[in-house]
C-alpha positions as a Markdown table, in Angstrom:
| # | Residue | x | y | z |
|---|---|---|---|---|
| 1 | Unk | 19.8 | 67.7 | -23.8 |
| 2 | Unk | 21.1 | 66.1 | -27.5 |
| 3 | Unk | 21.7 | 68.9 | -30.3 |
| 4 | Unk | 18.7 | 67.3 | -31.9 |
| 5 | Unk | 16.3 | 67.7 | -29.0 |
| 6 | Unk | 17.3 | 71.1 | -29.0 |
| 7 | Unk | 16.9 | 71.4 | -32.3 |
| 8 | Unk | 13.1 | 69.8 | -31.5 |
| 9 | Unk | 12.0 | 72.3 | -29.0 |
| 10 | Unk | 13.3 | 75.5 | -30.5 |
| 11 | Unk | 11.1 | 74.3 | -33.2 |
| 12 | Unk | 8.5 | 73.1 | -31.7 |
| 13 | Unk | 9.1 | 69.7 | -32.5 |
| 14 | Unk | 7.4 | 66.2 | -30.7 |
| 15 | Unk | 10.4 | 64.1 | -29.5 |
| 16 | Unk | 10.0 | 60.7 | -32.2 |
| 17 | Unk | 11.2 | 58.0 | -30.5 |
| 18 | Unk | 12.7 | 54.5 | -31.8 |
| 19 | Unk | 13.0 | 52.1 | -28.5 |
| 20 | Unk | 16.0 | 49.8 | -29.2 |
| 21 | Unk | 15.5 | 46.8 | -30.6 |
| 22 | Unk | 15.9 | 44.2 | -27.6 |
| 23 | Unk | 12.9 | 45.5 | -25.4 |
| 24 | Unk | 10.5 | 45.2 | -28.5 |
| 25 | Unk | 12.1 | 41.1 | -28.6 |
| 26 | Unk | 11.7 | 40.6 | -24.8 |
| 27 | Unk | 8.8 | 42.7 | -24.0 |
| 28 | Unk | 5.5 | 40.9 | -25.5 |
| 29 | Unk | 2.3 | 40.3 | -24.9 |
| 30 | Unk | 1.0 | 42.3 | -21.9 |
| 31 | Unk | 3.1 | 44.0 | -19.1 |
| 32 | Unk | 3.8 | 46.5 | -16.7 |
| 33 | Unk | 6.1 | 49.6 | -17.3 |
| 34 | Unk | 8.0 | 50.9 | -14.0 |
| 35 | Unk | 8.3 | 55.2 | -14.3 |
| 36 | Unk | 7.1 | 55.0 | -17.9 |
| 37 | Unk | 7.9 | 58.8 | -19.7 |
| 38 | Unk | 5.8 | 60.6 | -22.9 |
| 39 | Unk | 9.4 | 61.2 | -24.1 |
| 40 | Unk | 10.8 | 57.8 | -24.4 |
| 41 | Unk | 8.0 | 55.6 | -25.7 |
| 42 | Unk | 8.9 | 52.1 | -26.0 |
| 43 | Unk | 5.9 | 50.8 | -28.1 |
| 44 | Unk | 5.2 | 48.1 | -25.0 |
| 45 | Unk | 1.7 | 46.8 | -23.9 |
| 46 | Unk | 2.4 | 48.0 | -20.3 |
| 47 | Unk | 0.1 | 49.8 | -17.4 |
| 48 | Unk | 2.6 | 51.9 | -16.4 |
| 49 | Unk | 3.4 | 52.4 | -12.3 |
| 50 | Unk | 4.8 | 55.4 | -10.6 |
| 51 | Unk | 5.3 | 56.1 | -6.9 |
| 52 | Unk | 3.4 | 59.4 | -8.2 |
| 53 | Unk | 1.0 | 60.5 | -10.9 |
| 54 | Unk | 3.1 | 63.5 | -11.8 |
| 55 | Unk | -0.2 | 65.7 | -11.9 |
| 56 | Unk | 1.1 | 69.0 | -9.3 |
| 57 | Unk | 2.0 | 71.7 | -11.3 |
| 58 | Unk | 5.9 | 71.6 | -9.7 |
| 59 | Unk | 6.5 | 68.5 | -10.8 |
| 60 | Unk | 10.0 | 68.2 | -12.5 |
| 61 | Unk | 9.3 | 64.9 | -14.3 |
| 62 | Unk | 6.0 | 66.2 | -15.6 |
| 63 | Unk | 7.7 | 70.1 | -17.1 |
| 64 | Unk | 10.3 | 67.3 | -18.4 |
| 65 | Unk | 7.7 | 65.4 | -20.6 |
| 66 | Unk | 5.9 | 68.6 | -21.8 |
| 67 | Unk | 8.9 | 70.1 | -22.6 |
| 68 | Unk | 9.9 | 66.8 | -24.7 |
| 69 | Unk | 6.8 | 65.2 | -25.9 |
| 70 | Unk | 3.7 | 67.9 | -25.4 |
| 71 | Unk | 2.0 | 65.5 | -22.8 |
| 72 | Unk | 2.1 | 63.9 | -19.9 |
| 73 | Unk | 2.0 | 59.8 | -19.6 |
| 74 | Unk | -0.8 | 58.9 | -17.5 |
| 75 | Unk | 0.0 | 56.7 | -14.0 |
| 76 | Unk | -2.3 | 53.9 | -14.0 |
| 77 | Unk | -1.4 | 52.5 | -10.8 |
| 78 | Unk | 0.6 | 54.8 | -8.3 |
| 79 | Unk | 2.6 | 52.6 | -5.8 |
| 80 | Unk | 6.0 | 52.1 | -4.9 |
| 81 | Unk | 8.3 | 50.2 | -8.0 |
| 82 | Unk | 9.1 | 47.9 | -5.4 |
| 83 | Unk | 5.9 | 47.5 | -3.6 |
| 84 | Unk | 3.2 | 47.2 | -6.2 |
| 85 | Unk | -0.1 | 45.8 | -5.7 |
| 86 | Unk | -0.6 | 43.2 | -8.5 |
| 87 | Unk | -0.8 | 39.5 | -8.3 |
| 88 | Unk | 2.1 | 36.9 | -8.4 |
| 89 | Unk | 2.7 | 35.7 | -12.0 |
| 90 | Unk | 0.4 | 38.6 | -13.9 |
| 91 | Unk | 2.5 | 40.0 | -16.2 |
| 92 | Unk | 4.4 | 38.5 | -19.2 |
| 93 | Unk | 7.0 | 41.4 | -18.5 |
| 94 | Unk | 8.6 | 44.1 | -16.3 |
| 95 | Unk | 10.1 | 47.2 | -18.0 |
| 96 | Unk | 12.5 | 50.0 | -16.8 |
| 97 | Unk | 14.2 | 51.8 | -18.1 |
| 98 | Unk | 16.6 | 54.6 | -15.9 |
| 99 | Unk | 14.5 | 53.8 | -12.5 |
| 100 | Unk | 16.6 | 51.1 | -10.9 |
| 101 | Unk | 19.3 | 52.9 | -10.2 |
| 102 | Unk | 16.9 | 55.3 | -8.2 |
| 103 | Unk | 16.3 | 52.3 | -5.4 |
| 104 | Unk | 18.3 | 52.1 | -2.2 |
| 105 | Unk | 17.4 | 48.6 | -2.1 |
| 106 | Unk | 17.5 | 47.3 | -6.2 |
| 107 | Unk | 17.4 | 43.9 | -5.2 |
| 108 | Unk | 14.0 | 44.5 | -3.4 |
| 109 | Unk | 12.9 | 46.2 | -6.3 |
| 110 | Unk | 14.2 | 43.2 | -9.1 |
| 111 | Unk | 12.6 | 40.5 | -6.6 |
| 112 | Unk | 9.1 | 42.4 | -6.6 |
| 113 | Unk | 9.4 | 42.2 | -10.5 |
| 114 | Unk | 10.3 | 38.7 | -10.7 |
| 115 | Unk | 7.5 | 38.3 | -8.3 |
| 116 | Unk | 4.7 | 39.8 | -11.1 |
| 117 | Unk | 6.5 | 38.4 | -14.0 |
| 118 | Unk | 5.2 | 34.8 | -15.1 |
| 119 | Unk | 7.0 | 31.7 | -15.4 |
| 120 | Unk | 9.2 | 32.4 | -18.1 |
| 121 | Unk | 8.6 | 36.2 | -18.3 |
| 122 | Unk | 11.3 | 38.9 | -18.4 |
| 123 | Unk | 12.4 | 41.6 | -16.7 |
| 124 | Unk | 14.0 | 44.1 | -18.7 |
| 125 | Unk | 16.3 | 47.2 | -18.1 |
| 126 | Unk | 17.8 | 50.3 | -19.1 |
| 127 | Unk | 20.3 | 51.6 | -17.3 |
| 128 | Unk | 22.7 | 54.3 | -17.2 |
| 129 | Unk | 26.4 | 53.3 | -17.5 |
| 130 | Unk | 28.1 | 55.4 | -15.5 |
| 131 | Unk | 31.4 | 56.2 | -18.0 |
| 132 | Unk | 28.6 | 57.8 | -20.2 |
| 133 | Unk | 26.6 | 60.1 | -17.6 |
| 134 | Unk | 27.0 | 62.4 | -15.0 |
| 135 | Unk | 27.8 | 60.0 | -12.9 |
| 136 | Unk | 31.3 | 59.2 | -14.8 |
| 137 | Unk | 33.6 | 60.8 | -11.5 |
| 138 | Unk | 31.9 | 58.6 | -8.9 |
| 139 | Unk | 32.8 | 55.0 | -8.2 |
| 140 | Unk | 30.8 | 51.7 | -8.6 |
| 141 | Unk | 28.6 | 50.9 | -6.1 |
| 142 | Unk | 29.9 | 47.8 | -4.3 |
| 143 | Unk | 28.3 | 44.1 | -4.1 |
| 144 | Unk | 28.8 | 44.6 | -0.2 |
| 145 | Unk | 27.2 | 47.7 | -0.6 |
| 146 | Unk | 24.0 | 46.4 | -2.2 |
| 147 | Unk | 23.7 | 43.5 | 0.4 |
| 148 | Unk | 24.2 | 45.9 | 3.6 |
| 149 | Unk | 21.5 | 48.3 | 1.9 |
| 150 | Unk | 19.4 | 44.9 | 1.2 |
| 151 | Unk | 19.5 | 43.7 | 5.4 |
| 152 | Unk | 18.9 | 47.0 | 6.3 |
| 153 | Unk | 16.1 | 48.4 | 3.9 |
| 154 | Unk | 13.5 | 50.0 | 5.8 |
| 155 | Unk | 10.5 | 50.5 | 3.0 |
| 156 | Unk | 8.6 | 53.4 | 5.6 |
| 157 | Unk | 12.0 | 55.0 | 5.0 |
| 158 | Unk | 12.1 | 58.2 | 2.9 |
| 159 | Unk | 15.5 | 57.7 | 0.7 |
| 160 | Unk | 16.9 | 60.4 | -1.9 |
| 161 | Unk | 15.5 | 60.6 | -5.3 |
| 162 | Unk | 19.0 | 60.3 | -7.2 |
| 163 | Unk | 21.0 | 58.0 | -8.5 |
| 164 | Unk | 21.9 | 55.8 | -5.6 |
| 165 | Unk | 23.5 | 52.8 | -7.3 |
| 166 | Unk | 26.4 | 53.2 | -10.1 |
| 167 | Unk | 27.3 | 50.7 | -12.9 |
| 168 | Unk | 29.0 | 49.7 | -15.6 |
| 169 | Unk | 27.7 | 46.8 | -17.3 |
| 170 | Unk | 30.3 | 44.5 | -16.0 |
| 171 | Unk | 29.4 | 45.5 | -12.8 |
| 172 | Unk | 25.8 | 45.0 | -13.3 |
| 173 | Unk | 26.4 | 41.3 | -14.6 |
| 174 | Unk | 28.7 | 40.7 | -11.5 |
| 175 | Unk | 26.1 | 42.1 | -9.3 |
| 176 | Unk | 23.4 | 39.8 | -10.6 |
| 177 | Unk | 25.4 | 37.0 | -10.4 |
| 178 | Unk | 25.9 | 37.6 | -6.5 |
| 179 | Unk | 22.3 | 37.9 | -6.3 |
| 180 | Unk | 21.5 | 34.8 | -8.4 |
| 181 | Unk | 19.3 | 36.7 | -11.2 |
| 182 | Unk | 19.7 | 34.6 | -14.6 |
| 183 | Unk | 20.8 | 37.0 | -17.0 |
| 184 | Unk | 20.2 | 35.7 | -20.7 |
| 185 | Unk | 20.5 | 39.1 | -22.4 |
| 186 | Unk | 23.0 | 42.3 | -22.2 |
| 187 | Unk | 24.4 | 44.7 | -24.8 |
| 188 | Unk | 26.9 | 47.2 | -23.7 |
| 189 | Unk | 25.0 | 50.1 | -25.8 |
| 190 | Unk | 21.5 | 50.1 | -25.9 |
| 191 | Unk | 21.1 | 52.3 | -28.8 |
| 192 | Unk | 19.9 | 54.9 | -29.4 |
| 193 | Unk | 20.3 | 55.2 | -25.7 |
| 194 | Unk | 24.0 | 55.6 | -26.0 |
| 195 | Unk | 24.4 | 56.6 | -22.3 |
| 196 | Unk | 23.0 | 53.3 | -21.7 |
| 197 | Unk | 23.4 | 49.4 | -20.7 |
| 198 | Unk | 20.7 | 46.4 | -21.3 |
| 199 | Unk | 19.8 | 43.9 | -19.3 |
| 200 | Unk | 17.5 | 41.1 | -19.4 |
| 201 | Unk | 16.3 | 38.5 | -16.3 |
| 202 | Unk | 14.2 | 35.7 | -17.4 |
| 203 | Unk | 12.3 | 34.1 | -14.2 |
C-alpha cells in the first residue's frame, strides 16, 4: 500500500484514480475488461470477465476493493480469461491489466483475446515488471518455459493463483516476438502504475 492510499483509508478516503494515458488511446469504442477492479478504474467501455464474481464474503479480491474503493465491481460474465464465451471479432478491445501474469498458459490466454478482438482491434496490458514488485528476487520466466507450459496446458487443470510468469519488458517484447504477437505499442513505465510495463497487440 502507497503512503497516499494509506493516507486515503485512515481517512476515509475513495481511491481517485487516473488510468494512464495509453489505454484511454487504444481502448475505444466498446470492449471487454479481463479481472476489472473498483480500485483501478480505467474509464473503458468494457463488460468486465472474471473466473469469479467475487460475491462470498472471504473473498480477498472483494475485502481489497472495499478497503480501496467502497464497492465492489460487478462481474458481468464469469468465465475463465482464457476461455470466454463471446463471439469471434466482438469487441473493439481486450483489457488487463495485472491478470496475465496469473495464467500458466499466457499464450492461451493472449490467443483467446485476439480471438474476440476485431480486425484491427487491440489488446492491451498492464503488467508488473518484476525489478519493481515482489517478484524482483526471482528470475524471468523463460521462452522455453512458456512453450513447454503452452503443449502441455490442461484447461480442467486447477493451477495456482500467483504470479506464475515473470517479466521485464524486454522480456515481454522478446517473448511476443517468439510467439508472433505484433506489438505496436510499449512504454517501460506505465504511470501512475510505476510498478508497471505496457503493452499493446493490434490483431
Amino acid at each position: 500500500m502507497t503512503i497516499m492510499n494509506f493516507i486515503r483509508k485512515k481517512l476515509g478516503l475513495k481511491l481517485k484514480y487516473a488510468p494512464p494515458k495509453f489505454v484511454t488511446r487504444y481502448c475505444k469504442g466498446k470492449g471487454i475488461e479481463i479481472g476489472g477492479a473498483s480500485h483501478q478504474d480505467f474509464k473503458i467501455n468494457a463488460i468486465n470477465i472474471d473466473r469469479i464474481d467475487h460475491t462470498t464474503v472471504d473473498d480477498i479480491y472483494a475485502k481489497e476493493q472495499m478497503q480501496s474503493a467502497g464497492f465492489v465491481k460487478k462481474v458481468d460474465i464469469v468465465a475463465e480469461g482464457d476461455n470466454i464465451p463471446l463471439e469471434d471479432n466482438s469487441a473493439d478491445f481486450v483489457f488487463s491489466s495485472h491478470v496475465i501474469e496469473h495464467f500458466y498458459d499466457p499464450v492461451s490466454a493472449i490467443n483467446e483475446w485476439l480471438r474476440i478482438v476485431k480486425p484491427n482491434g487491440y489488446v492491451v496490458m498492464i503488467v508488473p515488471h518484476k525489478e519493481r514488485t515482489f517478484d524482483s528476487e526471482k528470475p524471468c520466466t523463460t521462452l522455453e518455459e512458456f512453450e513447454m507450459r503452452h503443449k502441455s496446458y490442461d484447461k480442467n487443470k486447477d493451477y495456482p493463483d500467483d504470479h506464475l510468469s515473470i517479466w521485464t519488458t524486454e522480456t515481454f517484447l522478446e517473448f511476443a516476438e517468439n510467439f508472433n504477437y505484433n506489438v505496436i505499442y510499449y512504454i517501460d513505465e506505465a504511470y501512475p502504475l510505476r510498478n508497471s510495463f505496457g503493452i499493446v497487440i493490434k490483431k
